[in-house]
N, C-alpha and C positions, 0 to 999 in steps of 0.2 A: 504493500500500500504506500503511496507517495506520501509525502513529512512534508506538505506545505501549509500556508494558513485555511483554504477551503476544507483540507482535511478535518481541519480543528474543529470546525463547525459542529461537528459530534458530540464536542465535549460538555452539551449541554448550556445550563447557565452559568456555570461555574466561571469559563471563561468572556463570554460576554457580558454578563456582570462586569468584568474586570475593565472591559473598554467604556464603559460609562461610568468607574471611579477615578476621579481624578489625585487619590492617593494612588493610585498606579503609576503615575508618571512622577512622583514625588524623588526626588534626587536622594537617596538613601542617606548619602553623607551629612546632609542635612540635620537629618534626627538623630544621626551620631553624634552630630558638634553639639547640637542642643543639650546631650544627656551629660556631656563633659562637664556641664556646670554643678551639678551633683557628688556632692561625697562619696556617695558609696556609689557604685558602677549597679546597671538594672540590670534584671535578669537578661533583658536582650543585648544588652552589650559584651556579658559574658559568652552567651550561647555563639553571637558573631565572632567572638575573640576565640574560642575554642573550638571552633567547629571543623577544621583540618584535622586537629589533634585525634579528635573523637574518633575518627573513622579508623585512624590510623593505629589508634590502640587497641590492644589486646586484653579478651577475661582471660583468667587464670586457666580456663580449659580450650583457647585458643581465640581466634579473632570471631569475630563479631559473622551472623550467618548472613545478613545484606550492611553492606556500608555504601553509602553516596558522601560523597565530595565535592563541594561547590557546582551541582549540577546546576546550565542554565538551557532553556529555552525559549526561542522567539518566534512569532510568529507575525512576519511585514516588522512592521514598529513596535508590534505589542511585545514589552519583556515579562513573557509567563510566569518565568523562577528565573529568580535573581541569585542563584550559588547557594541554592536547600545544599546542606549537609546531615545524616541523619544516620544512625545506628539501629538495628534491631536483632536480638539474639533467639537462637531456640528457646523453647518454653514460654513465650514473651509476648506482652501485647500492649501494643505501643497504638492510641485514639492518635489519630490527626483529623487535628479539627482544627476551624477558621469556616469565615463566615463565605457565603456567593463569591466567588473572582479571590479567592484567595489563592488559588495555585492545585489546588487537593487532587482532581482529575488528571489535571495535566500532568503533575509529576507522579502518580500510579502508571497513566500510559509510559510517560517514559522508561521506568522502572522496566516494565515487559516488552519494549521495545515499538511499542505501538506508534511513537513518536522516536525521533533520535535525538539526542540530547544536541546542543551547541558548546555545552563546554562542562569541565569537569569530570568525574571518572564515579562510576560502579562497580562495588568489590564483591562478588560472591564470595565468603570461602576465605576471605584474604585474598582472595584473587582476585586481580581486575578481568571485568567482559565486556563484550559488547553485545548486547539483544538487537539482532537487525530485524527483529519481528517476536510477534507475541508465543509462535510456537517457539522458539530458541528459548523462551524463558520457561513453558512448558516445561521443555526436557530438564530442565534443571532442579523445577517441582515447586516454579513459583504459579500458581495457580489464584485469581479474579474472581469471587461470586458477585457481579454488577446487577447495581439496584432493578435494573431494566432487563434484565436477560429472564424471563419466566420458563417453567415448564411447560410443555407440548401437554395441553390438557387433554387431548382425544388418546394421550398413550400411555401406557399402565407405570406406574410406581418405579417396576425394574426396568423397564426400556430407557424411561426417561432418566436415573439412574446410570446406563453404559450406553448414553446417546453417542453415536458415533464413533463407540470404542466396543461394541458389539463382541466376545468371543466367536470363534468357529467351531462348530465339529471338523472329525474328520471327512465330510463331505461338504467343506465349506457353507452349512447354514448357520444361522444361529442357534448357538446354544443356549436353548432356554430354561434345562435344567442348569446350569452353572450358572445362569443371569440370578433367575429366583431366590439359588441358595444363598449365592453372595449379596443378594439384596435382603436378605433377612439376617445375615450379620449386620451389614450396614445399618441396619434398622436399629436396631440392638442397641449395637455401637453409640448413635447420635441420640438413642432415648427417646424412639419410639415404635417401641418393640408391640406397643399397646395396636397400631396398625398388622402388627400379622398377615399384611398380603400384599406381596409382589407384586400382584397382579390387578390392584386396585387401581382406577382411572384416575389420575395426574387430578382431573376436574372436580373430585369429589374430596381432595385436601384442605384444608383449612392456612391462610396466609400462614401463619409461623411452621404448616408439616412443611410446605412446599419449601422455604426459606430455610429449614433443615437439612431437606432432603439436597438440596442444592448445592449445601456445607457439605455433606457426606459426603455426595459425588467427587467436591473437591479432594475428600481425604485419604477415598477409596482407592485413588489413582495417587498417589505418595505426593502429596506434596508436602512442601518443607518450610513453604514460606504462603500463609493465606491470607489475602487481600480483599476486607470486607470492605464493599461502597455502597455506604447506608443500607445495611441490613434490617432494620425493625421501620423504614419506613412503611408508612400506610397499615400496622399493625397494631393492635388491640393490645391494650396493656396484658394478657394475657399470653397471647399467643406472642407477644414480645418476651417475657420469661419463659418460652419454650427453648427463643431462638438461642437467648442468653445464656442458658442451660448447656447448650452445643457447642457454643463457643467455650465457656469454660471448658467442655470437656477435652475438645482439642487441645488447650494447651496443656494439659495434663500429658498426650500425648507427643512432650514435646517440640511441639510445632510453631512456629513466629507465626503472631499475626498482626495486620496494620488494619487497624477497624476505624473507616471513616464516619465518621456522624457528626451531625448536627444534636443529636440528645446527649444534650451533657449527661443527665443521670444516669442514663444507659451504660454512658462512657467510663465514669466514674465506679461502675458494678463492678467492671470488668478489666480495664485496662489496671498495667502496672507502672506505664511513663505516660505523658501529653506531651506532643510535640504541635504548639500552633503555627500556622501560617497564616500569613498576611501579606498581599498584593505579592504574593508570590515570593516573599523570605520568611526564613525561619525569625520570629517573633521572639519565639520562649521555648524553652525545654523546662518539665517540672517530672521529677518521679511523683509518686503517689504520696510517699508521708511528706512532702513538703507542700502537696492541695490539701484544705483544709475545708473537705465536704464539696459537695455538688456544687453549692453558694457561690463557693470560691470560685471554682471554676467560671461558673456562667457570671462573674465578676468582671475577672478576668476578660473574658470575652467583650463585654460592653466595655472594658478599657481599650480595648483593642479596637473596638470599632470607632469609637469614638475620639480617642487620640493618637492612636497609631503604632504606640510604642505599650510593653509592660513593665 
């Protein structure tokens, strides 16, 4: 797929929000010199000042399982990310949140190659890559459940399940005793075993099965790195604690995940860091025991919208 701006056009409102704020074209340096009149340094000044370091350093049981570094992208005039730096490890689940035109889309497409970066480096592994497309980042097990991609309602549980990854017999059909079994692990697995049928029509789900069953898929085929894009939208507070449920259970099974949302409380359930954006920079970096309740957070947030900086 071509990397120009008509392409971008996909990404929702994320990024055209961003062409009708006029803190987008805000000269960064700016809100730097501003903060220098301040004693103590803001969190965003530190997250700017360390944000090479981070990627570059190691946990105690090796590097970090994605690291980005100063990644930028443009699109015509418009500067999408202005040099995101960010870490995330196995076990892990790191909210990126920020409000419309903050960057959020656009740097997940880059991440799997959807887009090509213009500058800065992507580490899998300690290693650097390049994703020239979203399957390259597949094979590696970084795996997308996007808000917008729903299940095939007219096909049963297990198809929709190994859509497109189908086993064979040995006469090249599908195998649909191997489909069933392994979709009633899966079931199991993500905690909802209460379903017992494979063979149940996609259309007779409830928003949080579907939104599970979606996460499974991704799990069921190993990935290593899972990239939620607003997962509980349009969801009932209930059928949102199904979905929450799932997600915790994942990282149980050692897996990174980068869970975008817009619901702070959700965020807060679940994630172990915040990393915000704004017009397309990293804002703030916060672990968990330094937010103080959901409060903070969504504080936080209207600080951000409203003057730019935290």
């Amino acid at each position: 797929m071509s990397d120009n701006t008509t392409g971008d056009e996909i990404d929702s409102a994320d990024e055209s929000t961003m062409i009708e704020d006029p803190s987008a074209t805000e000269d960064p340096t700016m809100a730097e010199s501003e903060d220098t009149t301040t004693e103590e340094p803001t969190t965003t000044d530190k997250a700017k000042a360390t944000a090479a370091p981070e990627v570059a350093s190691t946990a105690a049981d090796g590097p970090p399982l994605l690291g980005l570094s100063g990644i930028k992208k443009r699109f015509g005039s418009i500067e999408a990310l202005k040099g995101v730096s960010m870490e995330i490890n196995k076990g892990e689940i790191m909210a990126l949140v920020g409000d419309n035109g903050a960057g959020k889309s656009t740097l997940i497409k880059t991440i799997v190659g959807y887009h090509q970066p213009d500058g800065g480096e992507i580490y899998w592994n300690g290693e650097q890559v390049t994703f020239k497309n979203p399957d390259e980042a597949l094979e590696k097990g970084i795996r997308v459940v996007y808000q917008d991609m729903d299940l095939i309602p007219s096909l049963t549980v297990a198809r929709n399940l190994y859509l497109g990854q189908e086993p064979t017999n040995r006469f090249g059909h599908i195998d649909f005793e191997e489909i069933n079994s392994e979709t009633e692990k899966v079931l199991n697995e993500i905690g909802l075993k209460s379903l017992n049928d494979p063979q149940l029509p996609a259309e007779n789900l409830s928003g949080g099965e579907s939104q599970s069953i979606k996460i499974g898929r991704a799990l069921h085929f190993d990935a290593d790195l899972l990239i939620l894009d607003e997962p509980l939208r349009n969801l009932s507070v209930k059928e949102s604690e199904k979905v929450l449920k799932t997600v915790k259970r994942t990282k149980e099974e050692d897996i990174a995940i980068i869970y975008i949302t817009h619901n702070i409380f959700n965020a807060y359930e679940v994630a172990d860091r915040f990393h915000f954006l704004d017009s397309g920079e990293t804002a703030g970096r916060y672990d968990k025991d330094e937010i103080d309740g959901p409060s903070d957070l969504t504080n936080k947030l209207k600080t951000l919208a409203n003057e730019g900086v935290l």
